[in-house]
C-alpha positions as CSV (number, residue, x, y, z in Angstrom):
1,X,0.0,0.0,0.0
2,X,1.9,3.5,-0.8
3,X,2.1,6.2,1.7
4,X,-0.5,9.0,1.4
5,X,0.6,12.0,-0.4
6,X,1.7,14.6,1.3
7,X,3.7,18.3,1.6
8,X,5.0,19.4,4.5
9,X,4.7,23.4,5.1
10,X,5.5,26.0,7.3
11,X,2.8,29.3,8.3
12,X,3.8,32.5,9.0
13,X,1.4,34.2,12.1
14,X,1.0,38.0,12.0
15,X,0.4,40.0,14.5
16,X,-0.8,43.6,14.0
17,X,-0.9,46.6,16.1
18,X,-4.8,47.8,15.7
19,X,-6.6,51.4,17.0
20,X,-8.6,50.0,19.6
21,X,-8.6,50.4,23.3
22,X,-10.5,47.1,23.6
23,X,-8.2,45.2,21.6
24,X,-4.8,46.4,21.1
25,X,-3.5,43.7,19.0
26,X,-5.4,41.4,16.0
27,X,-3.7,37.5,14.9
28,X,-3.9,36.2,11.4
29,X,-2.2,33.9,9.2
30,X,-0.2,36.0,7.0
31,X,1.0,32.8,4.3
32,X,1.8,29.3,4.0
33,X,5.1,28.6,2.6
34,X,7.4,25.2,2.2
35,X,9.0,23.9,4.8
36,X,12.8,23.7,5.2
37,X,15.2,21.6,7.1
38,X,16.6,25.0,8.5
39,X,13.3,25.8,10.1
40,X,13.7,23.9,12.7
41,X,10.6,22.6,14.8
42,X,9.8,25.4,17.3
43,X,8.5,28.5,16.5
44,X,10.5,31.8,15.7
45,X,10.1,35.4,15.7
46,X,11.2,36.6,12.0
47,X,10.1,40.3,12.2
48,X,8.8,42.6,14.9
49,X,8.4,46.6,14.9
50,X,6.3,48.9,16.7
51,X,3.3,47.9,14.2
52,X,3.6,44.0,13.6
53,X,5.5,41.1,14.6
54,X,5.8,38.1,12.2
55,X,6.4,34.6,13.9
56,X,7.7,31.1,11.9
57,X,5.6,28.0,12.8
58,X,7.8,25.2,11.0
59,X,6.7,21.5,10.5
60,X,3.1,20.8,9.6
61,X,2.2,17.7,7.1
62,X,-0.4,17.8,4.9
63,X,-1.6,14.8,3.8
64,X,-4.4,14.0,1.2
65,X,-6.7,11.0,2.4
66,X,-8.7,9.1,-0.4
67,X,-11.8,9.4,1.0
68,X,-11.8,13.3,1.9
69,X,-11.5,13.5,-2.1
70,X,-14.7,15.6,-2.0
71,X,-13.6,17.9,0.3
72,X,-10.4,18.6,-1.5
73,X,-12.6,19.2,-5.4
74,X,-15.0,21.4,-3.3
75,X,-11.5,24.0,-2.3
76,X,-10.8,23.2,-6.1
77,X,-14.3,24.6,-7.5
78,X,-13.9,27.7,-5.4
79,X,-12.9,30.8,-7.1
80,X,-9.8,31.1,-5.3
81,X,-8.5,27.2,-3.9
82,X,-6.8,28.0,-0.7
83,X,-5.3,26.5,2.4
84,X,-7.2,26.4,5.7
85,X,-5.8,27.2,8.7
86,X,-6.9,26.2,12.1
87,X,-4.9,28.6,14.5
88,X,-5.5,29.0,18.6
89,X,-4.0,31.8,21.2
90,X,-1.9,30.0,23.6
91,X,-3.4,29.9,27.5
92,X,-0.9,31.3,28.8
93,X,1.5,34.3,28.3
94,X,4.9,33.8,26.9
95,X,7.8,35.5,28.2
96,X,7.2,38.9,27.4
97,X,3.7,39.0,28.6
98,X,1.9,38.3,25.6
99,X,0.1,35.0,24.0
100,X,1.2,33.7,20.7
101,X,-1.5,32.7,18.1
102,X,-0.3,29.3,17.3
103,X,-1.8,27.0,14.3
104,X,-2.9,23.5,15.4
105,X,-3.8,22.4,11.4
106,X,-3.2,23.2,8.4
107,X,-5.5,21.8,5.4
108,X,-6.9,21.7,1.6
109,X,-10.1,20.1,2.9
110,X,-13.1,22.2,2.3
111,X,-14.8,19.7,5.2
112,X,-12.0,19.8,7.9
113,X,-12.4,23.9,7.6
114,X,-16.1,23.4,7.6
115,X,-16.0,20.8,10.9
116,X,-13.4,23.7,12.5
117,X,-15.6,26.4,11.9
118,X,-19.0,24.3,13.3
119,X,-16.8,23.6,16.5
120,X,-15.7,27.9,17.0
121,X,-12.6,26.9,16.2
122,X,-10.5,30.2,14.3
123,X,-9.8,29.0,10.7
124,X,-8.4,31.2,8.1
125,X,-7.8,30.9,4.5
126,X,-5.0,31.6,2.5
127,X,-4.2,31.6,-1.5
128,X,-2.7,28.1,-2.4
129,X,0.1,28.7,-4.8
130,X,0.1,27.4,-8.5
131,X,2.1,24.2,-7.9
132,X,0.1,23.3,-5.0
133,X,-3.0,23.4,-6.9
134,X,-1.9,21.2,-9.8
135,X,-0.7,18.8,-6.7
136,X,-3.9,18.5,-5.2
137,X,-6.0,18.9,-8.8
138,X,-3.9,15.4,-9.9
139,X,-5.2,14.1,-6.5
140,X,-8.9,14.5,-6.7
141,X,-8.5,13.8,-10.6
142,X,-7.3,10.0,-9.7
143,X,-9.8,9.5,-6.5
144,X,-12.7,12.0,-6.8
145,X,-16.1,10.1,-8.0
146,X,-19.3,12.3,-8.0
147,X,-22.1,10.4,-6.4
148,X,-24.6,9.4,-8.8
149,X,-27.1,11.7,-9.2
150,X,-30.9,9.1,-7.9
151,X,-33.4,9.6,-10.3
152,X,-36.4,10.2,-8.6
153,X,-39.6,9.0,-9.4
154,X,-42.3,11.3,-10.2
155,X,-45.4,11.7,-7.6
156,X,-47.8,10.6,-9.8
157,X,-45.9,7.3,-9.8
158,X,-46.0,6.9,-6.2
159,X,-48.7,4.6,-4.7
160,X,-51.2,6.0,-2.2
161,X,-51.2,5.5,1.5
162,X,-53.3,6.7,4.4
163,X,-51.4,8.1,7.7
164,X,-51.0,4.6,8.6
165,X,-49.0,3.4,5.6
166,X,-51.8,1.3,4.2
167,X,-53.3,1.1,0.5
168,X,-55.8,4.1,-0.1
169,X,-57.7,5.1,-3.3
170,X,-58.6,8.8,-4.2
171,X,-62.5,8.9,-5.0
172,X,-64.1,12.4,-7.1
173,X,-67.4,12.1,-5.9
174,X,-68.2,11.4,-9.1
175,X,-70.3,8.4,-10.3
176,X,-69.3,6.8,-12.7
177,X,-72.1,5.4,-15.6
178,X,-73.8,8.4,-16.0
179,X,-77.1,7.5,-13.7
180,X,-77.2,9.9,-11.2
181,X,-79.1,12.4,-12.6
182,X,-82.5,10.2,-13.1
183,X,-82.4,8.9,-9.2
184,X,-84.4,10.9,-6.9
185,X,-84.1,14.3,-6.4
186,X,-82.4,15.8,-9.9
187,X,-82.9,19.3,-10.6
188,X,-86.3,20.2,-11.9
């Protein structure tokens, strides 16, 4: 059985200084990038000035799983196929006081960002570049099938039932012979 294919990448957090007494500071992903061996596996602080600080977070594998095939031709149909990230602030304060947004996942799974998203969880997206979208497009070329679209029978095919489930027949009113007319009571 082969390995599942997969990339390994690393996301770039920034951290922006905002106008707002309430909330000094706003996390986002700024970019997904390859992963290199001189990354290292902790994260690092590339950038910081009195407006943003940029942090490294190295080492996460995406892999692409047969049966989430769906998931990854749903990103592909979008306008704009992108990464998902699932990111979380840290409980506690790091050593200068303040809490690092850290991702826990990274993804191309329309339905892992759609499971995040039902749970609360903060999930952002991000542009995929050109390479990775041929990568996963051969993917969901060689696994996606479309479920067959169930033809469905019309109504009119349908047999009758009552609120019970069993046999029922649909009457006018009508007779049906043309006698009615001539038995007591016509109009006259």
């Amino acid at each position: 059985m082969s390995p599942r294919p997969r990339i390994s990448v690393a996301v770039v957090m920034r951290r922006e200084l905002l106008n707002n007494r309430w909330q000094p500071w706003r996390w986002s992903p700024a970019e997904v990038v390859p992963h290199e061996e001189p990354f290292g596996s902790a994260p690092r602080l590339l950038h910081q000035d009195e407006a943003e600080q940029r942090w490294l977070f190295p080492a996460f594998d995406v892999e692409l799983f047969r049966d989430d095939a769906e998931g990854y031709y749903l990103n592909l149909s979008a306008p704009e196929p992108c990464w998902f990230v699932h990111w979380r602030m840290d409980d506690e304060p790091g050593p200068d006081g303040e809490q690092l947004a850290r991702p826990v996942d990274v993804s191309l799974s329309y339905h892992d960002a759609g499971r995040w998203l039902d749970a609360q969880e903060n999930v952002d997206q991000l542009p995929v570049s050109a390479a990775v979208r041929q990568w996963l497009r051969a993917f969901v070329e060689a696994h996606y099938q479309p479920e067959p679209r169930r033809r469905r029978r019309p109504q009119s095919f349908r047999s009758l039932t009552d609120r019970f489930g069993n046999p029922a027949s649909v009457s006018t009113g009508k007779s049906r012979g043309g006698g009615a007319q001539g038995e007591g009571g016509g109009h006259g």
